[in-house]
C-alpha angles and dihedrals in degrees: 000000000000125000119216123198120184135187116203145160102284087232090061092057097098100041085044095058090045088058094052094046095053085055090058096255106162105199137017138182113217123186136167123246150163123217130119143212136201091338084064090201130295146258121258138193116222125178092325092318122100117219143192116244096188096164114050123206108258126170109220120214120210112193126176112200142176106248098262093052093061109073092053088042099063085043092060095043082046103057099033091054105035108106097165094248145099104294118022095135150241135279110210120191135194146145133293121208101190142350122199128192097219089202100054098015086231110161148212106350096001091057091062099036 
């Protein structure tokens, strides 16, 4: 099992869980969070005062998967978030030990499908 966390423009969520359900992903976590990353933020202007934004809103995926899910899975969070710009985020992949369904106490692959 592979967990995958990305991290995405928030305006790209929707198009981005279309694209995983029509990869067959079964659950996903989605919050809300600030951080940056080589734009290091960005200059406003608010009512005649220019401020610094140095942590810019994200919404972060996280996505568990069985192994040959994954591959298909960071395409489709791929395509669907690219923009072509600065910021549009980062995947981020690793293993998962185990996963276990605390209703049923189903295990491993049965536990994420």
């Amino acid at each position: 099992m592979k967990k995958i966390e990305a991290i995405i423009k928030p305006f790209k969520l929707e198009e981005v869980k279309e694209a995983l359900a029509s990869v067959g992903a079964q659950g996903i976590t989605v919050t809300e969070v600030k951080g940056f990353g080589r734009q290091k933020g960005h200059k406003e202007l608010y009512r005649g005062a220019e401020y610094v934004v140095e942590f810019l809103p994200k919404v972060r995926l996280e996505i568990v998967v069985s192994d040959d899910k994954a591959e298909a899975v960071v395409k489709a969070i791929t395509d669907s978030a690219s923009t072509g710009r600065i910021g549009d985020g980062k995947i981020f992949v690793s293993a998962i030990e185990e996963a276990i369904r605390i209703r049923t106490g189903e295990s491993g692959d049965a536990a994420i499908s």
